[in-house]
N, C-alpha and C positions, 0 to 999 in steps of 0.2 A: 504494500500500500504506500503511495507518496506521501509525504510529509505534507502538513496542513498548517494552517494560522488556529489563533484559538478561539477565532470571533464564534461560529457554531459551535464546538464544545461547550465554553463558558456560559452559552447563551440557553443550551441544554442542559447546565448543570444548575443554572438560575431556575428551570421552568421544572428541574426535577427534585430541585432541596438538594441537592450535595455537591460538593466540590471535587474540580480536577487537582492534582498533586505532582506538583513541578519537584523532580527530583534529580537533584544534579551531577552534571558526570564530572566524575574524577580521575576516569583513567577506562582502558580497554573493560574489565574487568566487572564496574561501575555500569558503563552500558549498556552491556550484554544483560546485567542482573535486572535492570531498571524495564529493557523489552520486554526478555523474557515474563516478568511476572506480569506485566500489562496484558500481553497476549494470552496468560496463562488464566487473568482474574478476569479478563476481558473489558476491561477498562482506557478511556482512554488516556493520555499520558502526555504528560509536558516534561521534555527533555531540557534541563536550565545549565548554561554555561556561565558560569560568572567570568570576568574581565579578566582576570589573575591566573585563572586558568588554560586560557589560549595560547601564550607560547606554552606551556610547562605539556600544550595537548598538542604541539605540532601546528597550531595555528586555525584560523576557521575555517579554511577547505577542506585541511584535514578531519578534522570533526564532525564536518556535513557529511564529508565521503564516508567515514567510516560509520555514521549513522546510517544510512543508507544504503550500503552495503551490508550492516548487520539486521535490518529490516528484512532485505531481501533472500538474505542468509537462513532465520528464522523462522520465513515467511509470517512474516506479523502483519496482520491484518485489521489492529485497532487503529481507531486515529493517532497521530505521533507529532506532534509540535514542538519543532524546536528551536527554542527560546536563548537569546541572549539575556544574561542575566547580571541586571546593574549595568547597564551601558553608563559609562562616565560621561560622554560624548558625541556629538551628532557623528564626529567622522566613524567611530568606532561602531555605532549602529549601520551607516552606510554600508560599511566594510562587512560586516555579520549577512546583512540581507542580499548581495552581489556574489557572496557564498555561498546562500543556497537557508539561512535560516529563514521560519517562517513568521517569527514572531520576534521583537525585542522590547526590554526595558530601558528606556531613558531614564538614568536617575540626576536630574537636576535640582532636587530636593536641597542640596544646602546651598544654592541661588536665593536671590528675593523672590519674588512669587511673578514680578514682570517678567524677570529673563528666565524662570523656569516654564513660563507660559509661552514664552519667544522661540528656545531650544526645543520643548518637548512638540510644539505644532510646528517646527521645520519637519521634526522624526519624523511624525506624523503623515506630514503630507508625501514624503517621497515612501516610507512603507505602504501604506493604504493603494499609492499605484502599483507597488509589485502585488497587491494581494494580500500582506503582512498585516498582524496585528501589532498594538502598541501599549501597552503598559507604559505608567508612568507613577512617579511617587510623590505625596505633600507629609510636609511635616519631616520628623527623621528618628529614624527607628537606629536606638542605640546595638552594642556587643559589636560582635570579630565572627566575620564567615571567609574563611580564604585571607584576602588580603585586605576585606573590607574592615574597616574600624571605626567606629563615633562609639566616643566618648559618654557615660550616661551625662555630662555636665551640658552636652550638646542635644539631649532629647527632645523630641519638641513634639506635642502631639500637631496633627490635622486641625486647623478650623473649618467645618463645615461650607461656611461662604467663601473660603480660599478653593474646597473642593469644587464649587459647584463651577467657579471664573475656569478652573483647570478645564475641568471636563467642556464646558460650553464654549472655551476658546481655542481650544485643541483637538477637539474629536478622536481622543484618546477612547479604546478601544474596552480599557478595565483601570482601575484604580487602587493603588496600594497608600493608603491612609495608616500615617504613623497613630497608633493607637495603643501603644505597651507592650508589645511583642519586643523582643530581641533576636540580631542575630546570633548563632552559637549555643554554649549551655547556659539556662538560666542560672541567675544566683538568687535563691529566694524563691516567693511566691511570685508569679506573673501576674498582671493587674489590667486585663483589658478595658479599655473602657467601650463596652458594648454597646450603652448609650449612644454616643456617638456614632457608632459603625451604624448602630440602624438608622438614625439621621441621616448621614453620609449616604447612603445605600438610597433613604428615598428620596434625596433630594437630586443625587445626581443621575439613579437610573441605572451606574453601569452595577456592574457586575465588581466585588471588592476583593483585595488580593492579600492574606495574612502572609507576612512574613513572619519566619522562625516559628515555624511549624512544632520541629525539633523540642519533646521537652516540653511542650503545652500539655494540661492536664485533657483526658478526652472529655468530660462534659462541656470545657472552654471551646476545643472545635466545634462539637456538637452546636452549639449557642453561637457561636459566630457564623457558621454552616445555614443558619437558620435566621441572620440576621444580612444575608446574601452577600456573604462571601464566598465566592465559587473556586478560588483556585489557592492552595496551601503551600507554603513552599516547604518543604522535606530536605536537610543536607546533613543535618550533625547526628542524628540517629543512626542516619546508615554510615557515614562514616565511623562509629563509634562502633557498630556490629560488626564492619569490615576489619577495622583495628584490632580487636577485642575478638573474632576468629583465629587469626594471623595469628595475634601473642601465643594463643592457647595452643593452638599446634605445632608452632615450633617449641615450647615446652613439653610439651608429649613426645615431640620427634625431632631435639637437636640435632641429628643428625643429616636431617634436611635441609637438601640444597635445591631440586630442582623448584623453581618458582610455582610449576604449576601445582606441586603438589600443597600451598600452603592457600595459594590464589584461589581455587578451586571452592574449597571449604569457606572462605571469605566471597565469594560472590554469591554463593547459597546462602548466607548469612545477609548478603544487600537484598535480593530477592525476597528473602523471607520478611524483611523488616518495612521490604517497598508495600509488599500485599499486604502486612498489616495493613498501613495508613490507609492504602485502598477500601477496604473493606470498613474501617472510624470514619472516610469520606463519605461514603457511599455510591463512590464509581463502579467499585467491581459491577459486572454484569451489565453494567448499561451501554455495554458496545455493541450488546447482542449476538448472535452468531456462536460457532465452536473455532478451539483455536485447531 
């Protein structure tokens, strides 16, 4: 199946109560886990590449090709969107969509609110002619994903009426409204302010994007899921499982060298932790069909 934007997913996960689950690649390994269990649960899937990670992946053709390849490989047949994730920059979004991704995030979120509206409706307009969807983000969602860092001293939630100028001057596709999430491991208890999200949700229409999925208690999805936010982002669990695999078997079997035999065991372990989320979304099954 070809890679897709997430305008129809998102807009079927608004019209069905659950959200899609951007889960990011990290490496061959990563990929492979993240397809498989989509095609396995039959759900559909948003593939997220943060900035930081495109050289350390060979760069964004590389990434496309080898998504695309491993689609075809698998024969996966659920929808597959794949999303640049945290775009810093118009050109680096340009660069992502001329690649071959379907989808990207503009994050101009620590701009004033005029030139985050200026940058994210340049995105805008040159994705929407390829086809592409567009994410954007207000406010600023504190922790460390990759190479990403704000400070909590830099938190800043979403204003409502800053959401509504974004959306209505950008024709931004979905919205991630800083609202208490983090990214990374939480420290403490999380504190969404749900009030607001469902504000946000009806004033602006689109469809709302939880970052730091990772580490949220499951009745906070559930409630956020239900206050339409359709798309979760997923990185530091499966990392954590993939990590937390690895250790455990080369402690069982120091004596191991070849990669596959440790990788193997770690990418059952991202698989398994992707199909949870699946399933607390409640995507699984809504692709229809057998894999």
């Amino acid at each position: 199946m070809a890679l897709v934007s997430m305008k129809e997913m998102l807009k079927d996960a608004l019209d069905g109560q659950y959200a899609v689950g951007q889960f990011n690649l990290n490496n061959l390994e990563f990929t492979q886990a993240i397809l498989m269990a989509a095609n396995e649960e039959r759900s559909p899937v948003i593939l997220g590449v943060s900035e930081a990670y495109i050289p350390y992946m060979g760069g964004l053709s590389c990434i496309a090709g080898m998504v695309e390849s491993l689609i075809e490989h698998y024969g996966v047949t659920v929808p597959v969107s794949l999303h640049l994730d945290h775009g810093s920059t118009y050109e680096v979004c340009i660069r992502a969509l001329h690649a071959g991704f379907t989808s990207v995030m503009i994050n101009a979120s620590h701009h004033e609110l005029e030139r985050n509206i200026e940058i994210t409706q340049r995105v805008t307009e040159a994705a929407h002619v390829l086809g592409a969807t567009v994410e954007a983000e207000l406010g600023r969602i504190t922790g460390r994903e990759d190479d990403l860092v704000v400070d909590e001293a830099e938190a800043m939630y979403a204003v409502p009426e800053d959401c509504v100028r974004l959306v209505n001057e950008t024709g931004i596709d979905c919205l991630a409204p800083a609202l208490g999430s983090v990214h990374g491991p939480y420290r403490g208890q999380p504190k969404l302010g749900f009030d607001r999200m469902g504000e946000i949700r009806q004033l602006t229409g689109l469809p709302l994007v939880l970052h730091g999925g990772s580490g949220l208690p499951d009745e906070e999805i559930v409630r956020a899921i239900a206050l339409g936010t359709a798309k979760i982002n997923v990185n530091t669990d499966n990392q954590i499982a993939c990590t937390t695999a690895i250790r455990s078997y080369l402690q069982e079997h120091p004596e191991a060298y070849d990669p596959r035999h440790y990788l193997v065991p770690a990418r059952e372990a991202i698989k398994a932790s992707v199909k949870a989320k699946m399933r607390l979304f409640g995507s699984s099954g809504r692709a229809g069909g057998e894999a």
